[in-house]
C-alpha positions as CSV (number, residue, x, y, z in Angstrom):
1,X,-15.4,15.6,-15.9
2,X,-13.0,13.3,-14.1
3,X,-10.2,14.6,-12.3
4,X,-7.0,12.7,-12.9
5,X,-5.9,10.4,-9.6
6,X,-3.3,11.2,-7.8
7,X,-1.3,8.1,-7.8
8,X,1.7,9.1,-5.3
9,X,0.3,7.9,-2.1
10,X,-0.5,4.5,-3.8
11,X,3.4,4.1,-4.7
12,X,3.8,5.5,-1.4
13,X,1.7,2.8,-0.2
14,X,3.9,0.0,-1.4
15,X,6.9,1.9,0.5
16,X,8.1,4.0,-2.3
17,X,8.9,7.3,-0.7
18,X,10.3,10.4,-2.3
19,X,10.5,9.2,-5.6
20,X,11.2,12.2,-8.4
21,X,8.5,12.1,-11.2
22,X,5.8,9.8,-11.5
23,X,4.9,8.8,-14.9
24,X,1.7,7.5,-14.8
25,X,0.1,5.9,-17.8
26,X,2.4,7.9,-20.2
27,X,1.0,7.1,-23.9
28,X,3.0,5.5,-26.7
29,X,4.2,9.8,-28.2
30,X,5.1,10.5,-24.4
31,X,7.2,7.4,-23.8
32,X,8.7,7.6,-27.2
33,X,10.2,11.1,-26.5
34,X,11.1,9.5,-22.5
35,X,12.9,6.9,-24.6
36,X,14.7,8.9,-26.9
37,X,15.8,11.7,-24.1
38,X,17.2,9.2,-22.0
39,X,19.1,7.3,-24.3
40,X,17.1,4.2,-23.9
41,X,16.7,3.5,-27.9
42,X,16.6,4.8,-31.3
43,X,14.0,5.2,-33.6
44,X,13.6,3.4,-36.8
45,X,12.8,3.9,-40.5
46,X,9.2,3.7,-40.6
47,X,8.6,4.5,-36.7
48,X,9.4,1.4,-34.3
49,X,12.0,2.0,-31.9
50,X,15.0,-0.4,-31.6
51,X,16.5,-1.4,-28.0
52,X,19.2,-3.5,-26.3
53,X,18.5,-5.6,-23.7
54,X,22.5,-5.9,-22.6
55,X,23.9,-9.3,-21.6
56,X,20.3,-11.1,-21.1
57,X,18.7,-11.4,-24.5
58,X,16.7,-14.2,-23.6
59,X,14.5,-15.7,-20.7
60,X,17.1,-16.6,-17.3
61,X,14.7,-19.3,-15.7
62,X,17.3,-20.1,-13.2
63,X,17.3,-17.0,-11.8
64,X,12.9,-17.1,-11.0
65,X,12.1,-17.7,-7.3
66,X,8.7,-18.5,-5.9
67,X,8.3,-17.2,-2.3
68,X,7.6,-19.5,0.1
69,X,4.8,-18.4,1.9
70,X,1.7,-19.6,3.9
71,X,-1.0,-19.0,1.3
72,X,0.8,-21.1,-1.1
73,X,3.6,-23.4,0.0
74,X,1.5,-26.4,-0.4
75,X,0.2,-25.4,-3.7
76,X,3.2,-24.8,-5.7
77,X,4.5,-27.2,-7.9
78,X,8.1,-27.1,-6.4
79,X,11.4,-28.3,-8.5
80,X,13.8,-27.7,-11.0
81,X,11.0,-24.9,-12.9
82,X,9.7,-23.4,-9.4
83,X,12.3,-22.9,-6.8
84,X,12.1,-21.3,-3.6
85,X,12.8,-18.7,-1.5
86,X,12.3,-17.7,2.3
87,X,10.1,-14.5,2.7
88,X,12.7,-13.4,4.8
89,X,15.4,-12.5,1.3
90,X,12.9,-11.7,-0.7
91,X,11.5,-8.6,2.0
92,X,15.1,-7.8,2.4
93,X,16.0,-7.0,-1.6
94,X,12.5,-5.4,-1.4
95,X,13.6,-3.0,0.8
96,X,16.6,-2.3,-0.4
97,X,14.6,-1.8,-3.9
98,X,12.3,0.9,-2.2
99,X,15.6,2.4,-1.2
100,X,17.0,2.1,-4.6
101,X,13.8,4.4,-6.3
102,X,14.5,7.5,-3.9
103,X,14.5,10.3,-5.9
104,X,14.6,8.8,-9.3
105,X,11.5,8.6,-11.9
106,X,9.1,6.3,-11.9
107,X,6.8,5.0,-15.0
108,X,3.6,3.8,-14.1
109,X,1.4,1.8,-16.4
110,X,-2.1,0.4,-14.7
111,X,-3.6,-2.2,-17.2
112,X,-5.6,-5.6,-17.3
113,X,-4.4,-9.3,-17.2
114,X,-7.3,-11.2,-19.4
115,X,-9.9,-10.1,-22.2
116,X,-13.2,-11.7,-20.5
117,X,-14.7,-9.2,-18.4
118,X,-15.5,-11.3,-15.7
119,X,-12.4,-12.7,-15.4
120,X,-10.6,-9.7,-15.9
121,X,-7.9,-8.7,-13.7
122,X,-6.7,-5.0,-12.7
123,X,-2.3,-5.1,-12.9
124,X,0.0,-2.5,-11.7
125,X,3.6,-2.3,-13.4
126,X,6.3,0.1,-12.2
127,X,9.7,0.4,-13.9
128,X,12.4,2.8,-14.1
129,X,12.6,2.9,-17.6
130,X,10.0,4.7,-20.2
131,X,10.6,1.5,-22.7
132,X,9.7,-0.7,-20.2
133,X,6.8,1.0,-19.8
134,X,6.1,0.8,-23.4
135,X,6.4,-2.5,-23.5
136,X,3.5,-2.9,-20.9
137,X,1.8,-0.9,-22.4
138,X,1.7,-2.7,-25.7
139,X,1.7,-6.2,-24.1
140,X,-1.5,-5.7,-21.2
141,X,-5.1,-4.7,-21.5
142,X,-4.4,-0.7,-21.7
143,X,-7.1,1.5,-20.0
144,X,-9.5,3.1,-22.3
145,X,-11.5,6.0,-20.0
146,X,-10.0,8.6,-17.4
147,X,-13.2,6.8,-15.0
148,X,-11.2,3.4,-15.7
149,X,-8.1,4.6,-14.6
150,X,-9.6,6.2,-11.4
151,X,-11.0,3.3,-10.5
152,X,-8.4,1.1,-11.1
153,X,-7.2,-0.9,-8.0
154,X,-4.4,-3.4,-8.4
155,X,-4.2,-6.8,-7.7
156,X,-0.8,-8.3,-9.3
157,X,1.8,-5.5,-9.1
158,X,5.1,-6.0,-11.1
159,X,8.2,-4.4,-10.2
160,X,11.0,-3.7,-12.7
161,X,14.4,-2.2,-11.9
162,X,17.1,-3.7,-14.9
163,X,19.4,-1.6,-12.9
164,X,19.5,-3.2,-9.7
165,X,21.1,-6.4,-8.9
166,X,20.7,-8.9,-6.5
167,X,23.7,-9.4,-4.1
168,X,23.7,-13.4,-4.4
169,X,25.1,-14.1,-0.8
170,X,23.0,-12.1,0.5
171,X,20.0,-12.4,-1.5
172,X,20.2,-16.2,-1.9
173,X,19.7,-15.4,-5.4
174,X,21.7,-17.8,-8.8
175,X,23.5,-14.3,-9.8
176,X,22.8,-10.8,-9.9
177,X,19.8,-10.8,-12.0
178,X,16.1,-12.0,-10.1
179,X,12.4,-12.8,-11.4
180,X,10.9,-13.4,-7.4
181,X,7.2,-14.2,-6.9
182,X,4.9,-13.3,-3.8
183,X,1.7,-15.3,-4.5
184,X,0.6,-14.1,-1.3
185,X,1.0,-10.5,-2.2
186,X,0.5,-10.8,-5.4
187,X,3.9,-8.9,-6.1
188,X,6.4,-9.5,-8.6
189,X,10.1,-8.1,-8.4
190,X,12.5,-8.2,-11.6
191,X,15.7,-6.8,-11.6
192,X,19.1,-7.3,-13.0
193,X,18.1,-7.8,-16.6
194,X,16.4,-5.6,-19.1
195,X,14.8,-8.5,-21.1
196,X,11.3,-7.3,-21.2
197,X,9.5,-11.2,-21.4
198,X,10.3,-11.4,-18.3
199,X,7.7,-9.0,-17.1
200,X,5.1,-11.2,-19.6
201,X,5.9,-14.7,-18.3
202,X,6.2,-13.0,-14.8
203,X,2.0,-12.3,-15.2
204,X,1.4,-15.5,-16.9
205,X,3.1,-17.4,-14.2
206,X,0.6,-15.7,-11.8
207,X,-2.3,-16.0,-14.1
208,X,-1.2,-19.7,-14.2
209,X,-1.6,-20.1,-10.1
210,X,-4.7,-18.2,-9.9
211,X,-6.9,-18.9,-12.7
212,X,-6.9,-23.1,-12.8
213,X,-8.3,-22.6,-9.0
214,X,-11.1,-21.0,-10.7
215,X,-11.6,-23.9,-13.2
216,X,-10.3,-22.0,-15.6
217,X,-7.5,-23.8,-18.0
218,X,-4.7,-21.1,-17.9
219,X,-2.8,-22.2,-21.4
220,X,0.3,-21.4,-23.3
221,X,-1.3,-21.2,-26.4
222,X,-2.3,-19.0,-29.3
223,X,-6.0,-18.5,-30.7
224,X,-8.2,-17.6,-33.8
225,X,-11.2,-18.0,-35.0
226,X,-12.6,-18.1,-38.8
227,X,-16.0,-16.8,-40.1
228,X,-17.5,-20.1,-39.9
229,X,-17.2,-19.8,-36.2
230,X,-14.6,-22.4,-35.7
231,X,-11.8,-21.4,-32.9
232,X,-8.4,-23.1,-32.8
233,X,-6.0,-22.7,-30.5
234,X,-2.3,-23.8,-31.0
235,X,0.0,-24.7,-28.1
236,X,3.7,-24.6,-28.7
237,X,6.8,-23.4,-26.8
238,X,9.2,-20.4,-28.5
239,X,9.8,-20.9,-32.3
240,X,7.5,-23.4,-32.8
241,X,4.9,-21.4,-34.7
242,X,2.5,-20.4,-32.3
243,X,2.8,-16.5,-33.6
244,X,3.3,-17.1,-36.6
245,X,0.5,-19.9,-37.5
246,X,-2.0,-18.1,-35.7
247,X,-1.5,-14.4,-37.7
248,X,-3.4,-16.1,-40.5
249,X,-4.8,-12.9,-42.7
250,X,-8.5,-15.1,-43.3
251,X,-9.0,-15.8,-39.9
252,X,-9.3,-13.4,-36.8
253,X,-6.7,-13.5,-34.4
254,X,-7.6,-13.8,-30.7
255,X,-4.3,-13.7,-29.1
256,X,-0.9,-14.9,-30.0
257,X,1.0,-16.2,-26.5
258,X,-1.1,-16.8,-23.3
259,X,-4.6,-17.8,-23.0
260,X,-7.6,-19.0,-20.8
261,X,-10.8,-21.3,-21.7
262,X,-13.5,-21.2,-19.0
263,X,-16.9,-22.3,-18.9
264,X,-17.9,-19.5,-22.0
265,X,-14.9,-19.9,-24.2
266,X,-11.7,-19.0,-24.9
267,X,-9.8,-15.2,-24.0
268,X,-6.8,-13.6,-24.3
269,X,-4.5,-12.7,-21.1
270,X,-3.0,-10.0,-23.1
271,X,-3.1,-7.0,-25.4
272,X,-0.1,-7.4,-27.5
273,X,2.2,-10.0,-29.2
274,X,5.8,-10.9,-28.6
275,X,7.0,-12.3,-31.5
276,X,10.6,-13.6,-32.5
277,X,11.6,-11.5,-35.6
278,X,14.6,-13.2,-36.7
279,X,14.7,-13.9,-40.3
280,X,11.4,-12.8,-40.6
281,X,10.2,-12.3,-44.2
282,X,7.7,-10.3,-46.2
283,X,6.3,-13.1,-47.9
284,X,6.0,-15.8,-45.2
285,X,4.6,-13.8,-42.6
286,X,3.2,-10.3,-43.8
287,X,1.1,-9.3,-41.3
288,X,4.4,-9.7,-38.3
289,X,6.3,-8.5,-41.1
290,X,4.4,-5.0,-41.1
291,X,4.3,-4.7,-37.4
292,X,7.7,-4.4,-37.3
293,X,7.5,-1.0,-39.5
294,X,5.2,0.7,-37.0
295,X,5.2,3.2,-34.2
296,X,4.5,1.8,-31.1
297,X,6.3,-1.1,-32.1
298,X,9.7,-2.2,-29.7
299,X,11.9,-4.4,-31.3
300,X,14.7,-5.9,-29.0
301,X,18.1,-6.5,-30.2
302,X,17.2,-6.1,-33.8
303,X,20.5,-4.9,-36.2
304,X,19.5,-1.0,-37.7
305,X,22.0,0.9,-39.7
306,X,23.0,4.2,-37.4
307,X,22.9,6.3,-40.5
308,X,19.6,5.2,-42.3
309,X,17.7,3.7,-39.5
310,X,16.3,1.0,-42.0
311,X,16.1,-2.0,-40.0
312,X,18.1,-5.7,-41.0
313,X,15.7,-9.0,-39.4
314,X,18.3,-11.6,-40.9
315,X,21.2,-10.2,-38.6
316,X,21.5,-12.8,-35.7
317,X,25.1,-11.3,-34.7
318,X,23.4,-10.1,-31.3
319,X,21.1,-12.5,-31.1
320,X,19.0,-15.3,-32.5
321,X,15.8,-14.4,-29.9
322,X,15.1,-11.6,-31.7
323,X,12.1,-10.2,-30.7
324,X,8.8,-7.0,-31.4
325,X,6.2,-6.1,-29.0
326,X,3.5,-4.5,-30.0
327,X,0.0,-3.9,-29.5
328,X,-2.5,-6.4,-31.2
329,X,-3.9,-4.1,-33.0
330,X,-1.2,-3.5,-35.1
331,X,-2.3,-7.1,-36.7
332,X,-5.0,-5.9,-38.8
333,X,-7.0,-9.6,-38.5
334,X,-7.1,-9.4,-34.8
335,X,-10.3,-9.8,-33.2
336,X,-10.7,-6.6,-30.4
337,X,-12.5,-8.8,-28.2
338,X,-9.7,-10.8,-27.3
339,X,-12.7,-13.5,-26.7
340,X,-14.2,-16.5,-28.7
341,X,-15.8,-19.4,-28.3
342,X,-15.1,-22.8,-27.3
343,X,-12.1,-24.7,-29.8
344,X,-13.2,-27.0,-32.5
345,X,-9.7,-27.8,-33.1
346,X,-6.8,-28.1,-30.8
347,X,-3.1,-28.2,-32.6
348,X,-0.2,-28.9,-30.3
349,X,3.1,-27.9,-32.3
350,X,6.8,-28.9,-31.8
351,X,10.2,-28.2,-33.6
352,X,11.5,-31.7,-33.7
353,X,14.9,-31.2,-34.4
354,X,15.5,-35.2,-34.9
355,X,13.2,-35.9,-38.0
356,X,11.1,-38.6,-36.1
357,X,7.7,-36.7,-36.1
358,X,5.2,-36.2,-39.2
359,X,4.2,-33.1,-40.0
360,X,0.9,-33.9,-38.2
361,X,-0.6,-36.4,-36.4
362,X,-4.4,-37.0,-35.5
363,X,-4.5,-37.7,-31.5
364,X,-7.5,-39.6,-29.3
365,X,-8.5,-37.3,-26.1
366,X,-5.9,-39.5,-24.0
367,X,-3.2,-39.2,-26.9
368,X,-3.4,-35.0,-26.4
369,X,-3.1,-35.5,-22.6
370,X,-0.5,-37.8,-22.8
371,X,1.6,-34.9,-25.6
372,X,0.1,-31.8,-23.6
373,X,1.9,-33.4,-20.2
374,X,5.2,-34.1,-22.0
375,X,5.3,-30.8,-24.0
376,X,8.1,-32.1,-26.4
377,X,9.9,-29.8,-28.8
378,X,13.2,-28.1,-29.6
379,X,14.4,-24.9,-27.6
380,X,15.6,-22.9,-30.4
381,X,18.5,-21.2,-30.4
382,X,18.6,-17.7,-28.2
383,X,15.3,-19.0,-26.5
384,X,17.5,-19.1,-23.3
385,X,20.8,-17.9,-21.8
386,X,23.1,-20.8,-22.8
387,X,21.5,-22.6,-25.2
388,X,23.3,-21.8,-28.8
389,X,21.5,-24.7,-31.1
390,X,18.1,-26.9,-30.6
391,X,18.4,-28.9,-27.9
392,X,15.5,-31.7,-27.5
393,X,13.3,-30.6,-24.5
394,X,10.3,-31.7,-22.7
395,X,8.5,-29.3,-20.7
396,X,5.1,-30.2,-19.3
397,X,1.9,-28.6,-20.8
398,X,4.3,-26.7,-23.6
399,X,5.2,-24.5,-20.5
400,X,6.8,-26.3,-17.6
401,X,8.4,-22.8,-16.4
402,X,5.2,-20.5,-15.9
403,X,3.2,-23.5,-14.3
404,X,3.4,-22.4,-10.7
405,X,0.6,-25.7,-10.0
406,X,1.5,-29.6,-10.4
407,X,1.1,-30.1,-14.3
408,X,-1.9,-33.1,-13.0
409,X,-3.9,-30.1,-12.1
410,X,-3.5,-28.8,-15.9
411,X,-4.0,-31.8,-17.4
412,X,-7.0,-32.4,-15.6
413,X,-8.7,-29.3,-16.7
414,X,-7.4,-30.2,-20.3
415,X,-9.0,-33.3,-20.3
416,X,-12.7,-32.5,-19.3
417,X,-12.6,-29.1,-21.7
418,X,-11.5,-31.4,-24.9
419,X,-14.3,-34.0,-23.7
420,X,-16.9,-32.1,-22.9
421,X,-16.8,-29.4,-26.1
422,X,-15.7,-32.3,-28.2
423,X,-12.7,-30.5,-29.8
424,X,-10.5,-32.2,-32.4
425,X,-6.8,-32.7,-31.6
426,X,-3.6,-32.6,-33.5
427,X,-0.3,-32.7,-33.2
428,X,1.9,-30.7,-36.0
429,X,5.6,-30.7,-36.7
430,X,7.2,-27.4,-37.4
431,X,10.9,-29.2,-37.5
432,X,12.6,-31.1,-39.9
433,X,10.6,-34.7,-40.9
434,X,12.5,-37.5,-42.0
435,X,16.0,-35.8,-41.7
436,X,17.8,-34.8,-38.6
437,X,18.5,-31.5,-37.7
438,X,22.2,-30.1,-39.5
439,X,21.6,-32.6,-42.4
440,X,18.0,-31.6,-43.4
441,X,15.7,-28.7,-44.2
442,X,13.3,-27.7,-42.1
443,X,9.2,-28.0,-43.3
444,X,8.9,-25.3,-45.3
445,X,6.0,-22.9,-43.7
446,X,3.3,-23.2,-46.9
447,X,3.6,-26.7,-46.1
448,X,2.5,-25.9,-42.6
449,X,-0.1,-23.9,-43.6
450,X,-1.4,-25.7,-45.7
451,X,-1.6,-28.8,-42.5
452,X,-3.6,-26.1,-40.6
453,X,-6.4,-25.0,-43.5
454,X,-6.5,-28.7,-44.1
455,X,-7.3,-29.3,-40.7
456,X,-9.7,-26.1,-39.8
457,X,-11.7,-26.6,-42.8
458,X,-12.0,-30.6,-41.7
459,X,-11.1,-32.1,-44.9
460,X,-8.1,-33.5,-43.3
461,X,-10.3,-35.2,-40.5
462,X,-12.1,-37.3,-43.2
463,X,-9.3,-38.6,-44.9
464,X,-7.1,-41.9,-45.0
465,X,-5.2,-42.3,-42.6
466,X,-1.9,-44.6,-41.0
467,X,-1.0,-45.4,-37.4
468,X,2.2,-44.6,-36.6
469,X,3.9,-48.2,-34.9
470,X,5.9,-45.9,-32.8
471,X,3.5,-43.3,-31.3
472,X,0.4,-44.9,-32.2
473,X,-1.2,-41.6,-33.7
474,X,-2.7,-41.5,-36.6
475,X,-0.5,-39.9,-39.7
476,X,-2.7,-38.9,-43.0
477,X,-1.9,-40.6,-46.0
478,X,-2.6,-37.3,-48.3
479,X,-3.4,-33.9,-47.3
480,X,-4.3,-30.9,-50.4
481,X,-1.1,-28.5,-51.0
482,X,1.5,-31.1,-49.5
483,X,3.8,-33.8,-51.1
484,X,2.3,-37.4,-49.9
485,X,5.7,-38.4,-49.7
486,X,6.6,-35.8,-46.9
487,X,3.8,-36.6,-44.6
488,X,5.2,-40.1,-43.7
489,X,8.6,-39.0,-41.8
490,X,9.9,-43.1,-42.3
491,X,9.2,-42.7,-46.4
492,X,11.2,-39.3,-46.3
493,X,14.0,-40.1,-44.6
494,X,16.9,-40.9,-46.3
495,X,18.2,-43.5,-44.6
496,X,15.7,-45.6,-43.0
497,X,17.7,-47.2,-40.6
498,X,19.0,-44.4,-38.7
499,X,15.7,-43.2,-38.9
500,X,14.5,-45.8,-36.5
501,X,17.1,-46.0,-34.7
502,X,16.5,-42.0,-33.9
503,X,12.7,-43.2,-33.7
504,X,13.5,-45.9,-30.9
505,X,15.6,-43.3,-29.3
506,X,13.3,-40.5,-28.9
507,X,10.5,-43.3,-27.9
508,X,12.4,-44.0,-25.2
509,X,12.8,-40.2,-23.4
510,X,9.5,-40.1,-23.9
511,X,9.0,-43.4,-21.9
512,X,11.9,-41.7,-18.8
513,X,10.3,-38.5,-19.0
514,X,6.9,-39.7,-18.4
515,X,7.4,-41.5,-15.5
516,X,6.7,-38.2,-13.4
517,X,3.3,-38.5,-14.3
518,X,2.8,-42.2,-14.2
519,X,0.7,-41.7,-11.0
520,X,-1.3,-38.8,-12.2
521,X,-3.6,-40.0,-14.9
522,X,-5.8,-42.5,-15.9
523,X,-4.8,-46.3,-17.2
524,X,-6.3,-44.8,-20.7
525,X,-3.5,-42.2,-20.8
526,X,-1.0,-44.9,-20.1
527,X,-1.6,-47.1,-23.2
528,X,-1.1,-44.6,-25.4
529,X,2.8,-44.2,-24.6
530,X,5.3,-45.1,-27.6
């Protein structure tokens, strides 16, 4: 029999001295009656337990820091998405942080970043609160053995302290909340905000510097696979559809959010989804639908009647970025694995909130470089602090803010996997087509759907199809279980004019937002701008 570690001098180790209790890979029943005790949530109806995450409710991306360090200063892909940081500030809040755990509890979860067993790696995340905890817990690779556990030695740790806040004059710091990165540690500090995807996106960034310096394509993307052996993957910022395309009840789901495809396939980063819940409906999407009625299951910001418990998804009063963690197996489709093989079909999605895009597109190798490095969709509202509606937004390989390399080096990587494995790419609108955003509906999810099993089962592939003479991609002329009428945006829109007048418009960002990577691909790439 294995005796249980003694993890103290190991949090002593990273200069956390004299802390109170240590709660050290606490299970889901444990952490449930840590949450409740200390006030940290509620639990619902049907067993999932409801939280708050205060003033942030969403992703603050202008409060994420890289450190500037020797290791990986000339690495980084430094801007607007990566700023930086002298080692100097970030060693200073540090200490102040070890000072800040004295004699208060700690909750310990020791888990995995990535499915594939070689590429597997050993994470470490300490918080001060047991939902927290939880939500690692649900969203990592959990420890299976007591020998596991003893032999776990960590190589990203993650901090997380909601209740400590930066000092900004001090700290050099955008306000009081902080997301900092030590590549060269390998150590991640939160603080100042209790939004828990910050602790995911925290990893991913990491993943995102580490794995593509292994040739492996780190992607923000989901994954499934059907019984014909056929993976997909689908890449797609928040409230495009990634989630929610992906949980498809006939095919096996490999991993909703964060991927990697190496030299044997495609694997999961995590063990969990996080999946916006707002306005979420039994009928659309059953299989999120049901995880939101389950133990284990955090939902953040979600309405629930105090007297009842029963739980209301179409209440948006707190927020629209409503959001459930939970473990994937909760999805009863998902694939344990986390692993498949390579993609047969690659489906880049986008909210276009202007009514210019088709609901999907057929794309040439250089096409789906040329959309993977302009990543353009709509942030939906709640996404982010500050944003309130869709706002049009390009962000470079559908996830400009967790690329800690240059987006070339992506791209790159991109391009030789779709070559080489010969996968099939798409582009699919999850927006509103033909209408702009205020004035239209949005594609109604069946219609998307149907797109998808169209495309999986190749019958779309050996249709008619169009060019579009703004984009140049290829628009089908019919597809089963969709209007032909709605998969030309031109023929649906109401008014043609204004429709290419937004056409010519949204041409043209493309044209300014590109010129970044003008010097970073190939003359092939290049021709195929609008």
């Amino acid at each position: 029999m294995v005796e249980e570690k003694d993890i103290r001098p190991e949090i002593e180790e990273l200069g956390f001295k004299n802390v109170a209790n240590i709660y050290w890979n606490a299970h889901t029943p444990h952490l449930y009656e840590e949450i409740v005790r200390r006030r940290e949530g509620n639990v619902a109806h049907l067993g999932s337990v409801v939280v708050r995450t205060g003033h942030h409710m969403g992703r603050s991306p202008r409060d994420k820091f890289i450190v500037k360090e020797p290791s990986s200063v000339d690495k980084v892909w430094w801007g607007s998405e990566n700023k930086g940081i002298e080692e100097a500030r970030f060693m200073n809040l540090f200490y102040r942080l070890q000072a800040y755990f004295q004699n208060k509890d700690v909750f310990v979860q020791d888990c995995y970043a990535g499915a594939a067993p070689e590429y597997r790696i050993p994470i470490r995340v300490l918080t001060e609160t047991a939902w927290h905890s939880l939500f690692a817990r649900n969203m990592f690779i959990q420890i299976r053995t007591t020998q596991e556990a003893q032999d776990h030695h960590p190589e990203f740790t993650i901090i997380n302290v909601p209740r400590f806040h930066a000092v900004p004059e001090l700290d050099g710091t955008s306000s009081e909340a902080f997301i900092l990165l030590h590549l060269g540690k390998r150590l991640v500090l939160v603080g100042g905000t209790s939004y828990a995807g910050e602790i995911k996106k925290a990893v991913f960034t990491m993943l995102n510097y580490v794995f593509p310096q292994e040739s492996v394509l780190s992607m923000h993307c989901s994954a499934n696979v059907g019984d014909n052996d056929d993976p997909a993957i689908f890449f797609g910022l928040s409230g495009t559809g990634k989630t929610t395309l992906s949980a498809e009840p006939t095919r096996r789901l490999i991993g909703d959010d964060e991927h990697g495809w190496s030299e044997k396939g495609i694997f999961n980063f995590e063990g969990g989804c996080y999946a916006k819940v707002i306005r979420l409906s039994r009928e659309a999407e059953p299989e999120i639908y049901e995880c939101t009625r389950k133990f284990g299951t955090i939902l953040e910001n979600v309405s629930m009647d105090s007297d009842s418990r029963s739980l209301d998804l179409d209440d948006a009063s707190l927020t629209e970025n409503t959001r459930a963690a939970y473990p994937i197996s909760h999805i009863p489709s998902a694939l344990r694995t986390g692993t498949c093989g390579h993609p047969k079909n690659v489906i880049m999605l986008t909210c276009d909130a202007f009514g210019v895009m088709p609901p999907v597109a057929k794309l040439t190798p250089e096409q789906a470089v040329y959309h993977f490095l302009t990543g353009y969709t709509a942030k939906v509202a709640g996404t982010e602090i500050g944003v309130t509606e869709p706002q049009a937004t390009f962000s470079a390989c559908f996830g400009a803010p967790f690329m800690a390399l240059p987006p070339a080096v992506y791209a790159t990587l991109f391009l030789k996997k779709i070559q080489t494995h010969k996968a099939k790419c798409w582009l699919l609108n999850t927006g509103w087509v033909g209408e702009i955003y205020g004035e239209g509906e949005r594609i109604p999810i069946a219609y998307s759907r149907a797109l998808i099993k169209n495309v999986l089962d190749g019958s779309l592939d050996h249709g008619e199809f169009e060019k579009d003479p703004q984009f140049g991609f290829m628009i089908p002329k019919t597809c089963k279980g969709v209007p032909s009428e709605v998969l030309n945006p031109k023929r649906s829109a109401s008014d043609k004019a204004r429709y290419e007048e937004r056409a010519r418009k949204l041409a043209a960002d493309f044209k300014e937002n590109f010129k970044q990577f003008e010097g970073d691909v190939s003359k092939e790439v290049l021709v195929t701008m609008p």
